[in-house]
C-alpha positions in Angstrom: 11.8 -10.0 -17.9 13.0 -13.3 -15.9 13.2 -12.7 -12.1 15.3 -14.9 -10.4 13.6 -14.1 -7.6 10.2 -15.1 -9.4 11.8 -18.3 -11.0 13.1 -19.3 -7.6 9.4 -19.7 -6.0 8.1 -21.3 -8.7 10.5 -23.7 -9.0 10.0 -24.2 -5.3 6.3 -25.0 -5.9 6.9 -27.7 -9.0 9.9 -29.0 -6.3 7.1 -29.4 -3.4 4.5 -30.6 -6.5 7.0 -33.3 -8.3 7.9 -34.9 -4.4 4.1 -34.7 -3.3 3.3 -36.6 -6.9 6.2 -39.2 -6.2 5.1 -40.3 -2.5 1.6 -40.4 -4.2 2.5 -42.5 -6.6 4.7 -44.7 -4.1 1.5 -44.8 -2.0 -0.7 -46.4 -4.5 1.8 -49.1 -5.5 2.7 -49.9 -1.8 -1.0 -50.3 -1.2 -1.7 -52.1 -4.1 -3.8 -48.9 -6.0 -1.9 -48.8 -9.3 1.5 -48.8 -11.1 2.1 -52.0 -10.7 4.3 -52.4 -13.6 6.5 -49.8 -12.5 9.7 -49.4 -10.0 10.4 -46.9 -7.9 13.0 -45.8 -10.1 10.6 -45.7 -12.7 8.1 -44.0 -10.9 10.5 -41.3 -10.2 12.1 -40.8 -13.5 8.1 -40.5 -14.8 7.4 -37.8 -12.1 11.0 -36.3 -13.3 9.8 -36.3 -17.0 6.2 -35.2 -16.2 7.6 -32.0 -14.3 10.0 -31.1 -16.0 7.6 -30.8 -19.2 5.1 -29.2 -17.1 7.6 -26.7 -15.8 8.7 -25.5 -18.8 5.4 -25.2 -21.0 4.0 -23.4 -17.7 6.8 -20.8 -17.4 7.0 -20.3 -21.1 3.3 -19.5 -21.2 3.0 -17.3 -17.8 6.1 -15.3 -18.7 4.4 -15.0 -22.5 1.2 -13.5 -21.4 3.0 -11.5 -18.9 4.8 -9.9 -21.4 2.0 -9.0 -23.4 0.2 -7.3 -20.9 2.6 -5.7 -19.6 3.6 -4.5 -22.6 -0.1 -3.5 -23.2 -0.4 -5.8 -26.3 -3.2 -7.5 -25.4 -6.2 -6.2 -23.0 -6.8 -7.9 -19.4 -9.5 -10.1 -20.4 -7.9 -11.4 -23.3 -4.9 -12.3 -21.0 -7.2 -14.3 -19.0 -8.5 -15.9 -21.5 -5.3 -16.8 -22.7 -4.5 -18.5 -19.2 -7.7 -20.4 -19.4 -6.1 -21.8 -23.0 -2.7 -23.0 -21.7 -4.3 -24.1 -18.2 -5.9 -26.4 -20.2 -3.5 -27.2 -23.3 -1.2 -27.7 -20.3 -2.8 -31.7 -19.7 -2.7 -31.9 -23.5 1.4 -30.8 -24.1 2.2 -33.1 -20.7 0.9 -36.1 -22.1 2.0 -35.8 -25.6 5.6 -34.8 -24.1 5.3 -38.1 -21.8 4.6 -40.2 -24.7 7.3 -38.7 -27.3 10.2 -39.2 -24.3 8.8 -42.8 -22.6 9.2 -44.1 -26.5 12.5 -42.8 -27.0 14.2 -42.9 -23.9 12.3 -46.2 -22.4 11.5 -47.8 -25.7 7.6 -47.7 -25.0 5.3 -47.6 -28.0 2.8 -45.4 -27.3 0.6 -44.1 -30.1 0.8 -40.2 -30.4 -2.7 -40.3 -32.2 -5.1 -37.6 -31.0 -7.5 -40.1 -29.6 -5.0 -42.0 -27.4 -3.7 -38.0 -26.2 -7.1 -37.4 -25.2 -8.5 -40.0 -23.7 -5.4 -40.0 -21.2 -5.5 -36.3 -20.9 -9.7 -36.2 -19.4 -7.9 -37.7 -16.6 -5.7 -35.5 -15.2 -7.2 -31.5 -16.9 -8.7 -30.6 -13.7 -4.9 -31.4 -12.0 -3.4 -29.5 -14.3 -5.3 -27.0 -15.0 -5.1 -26.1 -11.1 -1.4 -26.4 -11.4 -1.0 -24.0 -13.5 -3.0 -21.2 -12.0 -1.3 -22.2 -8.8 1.6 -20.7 -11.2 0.0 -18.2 -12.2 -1.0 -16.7 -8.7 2.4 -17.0 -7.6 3.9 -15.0 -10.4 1.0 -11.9 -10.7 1.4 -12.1 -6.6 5.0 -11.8 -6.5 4.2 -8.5 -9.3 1.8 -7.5 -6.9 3.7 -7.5 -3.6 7.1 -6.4 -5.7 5.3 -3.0 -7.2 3.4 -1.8 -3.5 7.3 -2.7 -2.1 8.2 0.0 -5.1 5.8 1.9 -4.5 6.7 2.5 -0.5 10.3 3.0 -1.8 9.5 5.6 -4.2 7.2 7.0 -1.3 9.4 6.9 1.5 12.3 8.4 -0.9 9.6 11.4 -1.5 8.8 11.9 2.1 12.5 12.0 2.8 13.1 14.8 0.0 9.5 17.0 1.1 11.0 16.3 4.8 14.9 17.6 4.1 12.8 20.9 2.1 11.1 21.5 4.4 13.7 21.6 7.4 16.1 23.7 4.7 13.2 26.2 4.6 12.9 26.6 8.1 16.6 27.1 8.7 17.2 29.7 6.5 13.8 31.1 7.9 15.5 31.1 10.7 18.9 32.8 9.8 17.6 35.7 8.9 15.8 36.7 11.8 18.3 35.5 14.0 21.0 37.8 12.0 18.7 40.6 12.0 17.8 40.7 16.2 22.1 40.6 16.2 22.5 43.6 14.1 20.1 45.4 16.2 22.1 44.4 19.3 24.9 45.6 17.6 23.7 49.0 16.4 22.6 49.8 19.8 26.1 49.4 21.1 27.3 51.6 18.4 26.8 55.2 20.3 27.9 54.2 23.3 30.8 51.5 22.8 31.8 51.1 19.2 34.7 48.9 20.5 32.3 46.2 21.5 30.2 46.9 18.4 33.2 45.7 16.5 34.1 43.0 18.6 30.4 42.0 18.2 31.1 42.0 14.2 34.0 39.9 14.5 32.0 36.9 16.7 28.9 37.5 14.6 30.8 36.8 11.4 32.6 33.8 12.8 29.4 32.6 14.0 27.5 32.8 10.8 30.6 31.0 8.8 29.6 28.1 11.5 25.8 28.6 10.8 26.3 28.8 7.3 28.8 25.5 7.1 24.9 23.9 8.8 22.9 24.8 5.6 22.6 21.4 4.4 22.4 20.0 7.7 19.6 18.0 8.7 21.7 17.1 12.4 24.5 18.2 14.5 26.4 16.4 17.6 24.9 18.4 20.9 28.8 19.6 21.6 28.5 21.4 17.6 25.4 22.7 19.0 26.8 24.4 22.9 29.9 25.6 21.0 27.6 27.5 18.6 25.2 28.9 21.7 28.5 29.7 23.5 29.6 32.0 20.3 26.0 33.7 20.5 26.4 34.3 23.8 29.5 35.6 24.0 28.4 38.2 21.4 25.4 39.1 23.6 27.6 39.2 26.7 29.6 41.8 24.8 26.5 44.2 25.2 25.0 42.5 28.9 28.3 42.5 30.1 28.1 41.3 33.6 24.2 41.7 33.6 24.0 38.2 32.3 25.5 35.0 33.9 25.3 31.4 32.4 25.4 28.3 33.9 25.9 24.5 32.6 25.1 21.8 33.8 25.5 19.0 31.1 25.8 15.1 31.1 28.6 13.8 29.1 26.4 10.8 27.4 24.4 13.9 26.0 27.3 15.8 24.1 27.1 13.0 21.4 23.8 13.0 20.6 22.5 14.4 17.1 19.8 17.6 17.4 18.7 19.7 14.5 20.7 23.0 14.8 20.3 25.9 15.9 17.8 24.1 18.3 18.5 25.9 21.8 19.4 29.0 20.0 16.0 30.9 19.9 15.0 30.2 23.2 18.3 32.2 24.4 17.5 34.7 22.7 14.2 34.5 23.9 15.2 34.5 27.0 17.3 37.6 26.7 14.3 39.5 24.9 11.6 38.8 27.6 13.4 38.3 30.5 15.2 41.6 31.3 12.7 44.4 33.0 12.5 47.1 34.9 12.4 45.0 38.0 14.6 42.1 36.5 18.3 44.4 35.3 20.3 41.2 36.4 19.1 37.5 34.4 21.0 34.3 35.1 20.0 31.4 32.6 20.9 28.1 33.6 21.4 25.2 31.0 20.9 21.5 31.8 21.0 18.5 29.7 20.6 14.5 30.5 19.3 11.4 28.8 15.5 10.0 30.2 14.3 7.2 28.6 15.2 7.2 25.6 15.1 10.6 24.9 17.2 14.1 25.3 16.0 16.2 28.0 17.2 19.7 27.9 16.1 22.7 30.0 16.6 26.4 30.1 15.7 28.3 33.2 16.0 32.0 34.0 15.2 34.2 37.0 13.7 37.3 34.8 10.5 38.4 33.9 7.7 35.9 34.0 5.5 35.5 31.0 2.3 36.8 31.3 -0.7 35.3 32.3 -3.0 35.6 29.3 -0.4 34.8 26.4 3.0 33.1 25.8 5.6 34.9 23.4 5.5 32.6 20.7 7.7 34.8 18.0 9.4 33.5 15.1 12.3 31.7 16.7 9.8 29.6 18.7 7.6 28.7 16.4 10.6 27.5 14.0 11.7 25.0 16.9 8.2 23.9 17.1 8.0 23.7 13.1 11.0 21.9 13.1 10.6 19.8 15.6 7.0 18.4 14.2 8.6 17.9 10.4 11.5 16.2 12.2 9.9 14.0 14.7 6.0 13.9 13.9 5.0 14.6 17.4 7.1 12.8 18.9 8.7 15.2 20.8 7.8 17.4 23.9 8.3 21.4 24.0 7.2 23.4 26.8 7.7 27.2 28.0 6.4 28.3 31.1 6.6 29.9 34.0 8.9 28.6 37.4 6.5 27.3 39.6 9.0 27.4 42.3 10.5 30.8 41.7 10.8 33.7 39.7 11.5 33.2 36.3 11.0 31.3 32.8 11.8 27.6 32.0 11.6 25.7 28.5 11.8 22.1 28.1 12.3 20.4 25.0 12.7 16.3 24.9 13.5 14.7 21.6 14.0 10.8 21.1 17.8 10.2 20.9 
């Protein structure tokens, strides 16, 4: 019910209120204006008394209403009409409140009659009653500002929850195909060299124990992510044998750097799917990685069959990255498959902010 928060900025403003009142008040005696039966210790200890009555009548009654609409006791415009009361019973409780501690504590003798109350209280209403829905601003801001703060909290907790569902999706979207283009690798070694079939098993299964430990993983260093390429690839080699050569070329300062998984993955396989051809029985891929900008450039380049003119072999791997890469980074990110311009072949770039 009581923010600290809230009570700290309104005490602030009665702070900045009383001093402004007490240099006033200084003012007019200095120039002559008024109080001229009063010290300066006496001024001050009048400010004192004044805002410290104010204070407390004004948070009592904003914390009050408050309370009852925000327990939905009382409608809206009965709560404002309930301001408009204490703003101006507020002029009314300070004077009375001035008058009951000046006689006890100063030894005044003030009448507390209704007629002396009111003809001292016509003086300052329109000060007061600004005062307190000066108050009264500050506390339904501060409500204000402090629910659309929820509010982006509760929203940017959803977005991160729709965004980590969505990236699960499309990784186990992605498993299954990639496991079932494997097994049809394997099969085809099968006939014709069932000891590479089984070796094939063995790295497959070791492979998918990684890929499977990555379920729940939104990122992985770019070293998690080679080592797991270099198992795929040494299960496709099994059946390419020495059809198939791969080079690296990666910066250290890259290895370190989180990707989504499975990131490079498709486009090897990819790779291996379109690029051999009657006229291309031999594919080297080459791999490269650096840091630009601000980002993580890598590329993969092949020598094999070029895509053709009038479409680009967009298959479900591909479009996963893409997927993937839009939930993860909301465009900003750069994926591009075509074909060498300087020589025979395919190359894919993807650049994602480190």
């Amino acid at each position: 019910m009581f923010d600290k928060t809230l009570v700290k900025y309104l005490l602030l403003f009665y702070a900045i209120a009383f001093v402004v009142s007490v240099v006033s008040g200084i003012l007019a005696q200095w120039e002559g204006m008024g109080y001229d039966n009063y010290s300066w210790v006496d001024l001050t200890e009048n400010a004192v008394v004044r805002y410290t009555a104010k204070f407390v009548f004004v948070f009592f009654a904003l914390f009050f209403v408050r309370y009852l609409l925000q327990s939905h006791k009382v409608a809206n415009w009965v709560g404002f009409l309930l301001h408009l009361f204490f703003g101006v019973a507020l002029t009314f409780y300070s004077v009375a409140s001035q008058i009951v501690i000046s006689n006890l504590i100063s030894g005044t003798h003030d009448p507390l009659t209704w007629d002396y109350v009111y003809s001292r209280a016509l003086l300052g209403t329109d000060y007061n009653f600004f005062l307190y829905f000066c108050s009264a601003v500050i506390v339904y801001a501060y409500d204000y500002f402090k629910k659309q703060k929820d509010f982006q909290v509760r929203e940017s907790k959803l977005k991160a929850q729709l965004l980590d569902s969505k990236v699960k999706s499309l990784q186990m979207q992605l498993q299954p195909h990639f496991l079932f283009n494997t097994l049809n690798d394997i099969a085809s070694l099968i006939v014709h060299d069932p000891e590479k079939a089984q070796n094939s098993i063995v790295d497959l299964s070791e492979m998918l124990r990684q890929t499977l430990l990555l379920r729940d993983t939104r990122f992985i260093a770019f070293k998690e992510e080679i080592q797991l390429l270099q198992r795929y690839l040494d299960i496709e080699k099994i059946r390419y044998d020495n059809k198939l050569d791969i080079q690296w070329n990666l910066a250290d300062e890259t290895l370190h750097v989180q990707v989504p998984p499975l990131l490079l993955q498709p486009i090897l396989e990819n790779s291996l799917k379109h690029g051999f051809s009657m006229t291309h029985d031999r594919l080297e891929i080459g791999v490269t990685s650096r840091i630009e900008k601000g980002f993580l450039v890598c590329t993969i380049q092949n020598n094999g069959k070029p895509l053709p003119l009038d479409e680009q072999p967009l298959g479900i791997g591909l479009a996963n990255i893409i997927s993937r890469l839009e939930t993860l980074y909301a465009g900003n990110f750069e994926f591009d498959l075509k074909n060498n311009p300087q020589k025979s072949g395919v190359v894919t770039l993807i650049k994602i902010p480190l």
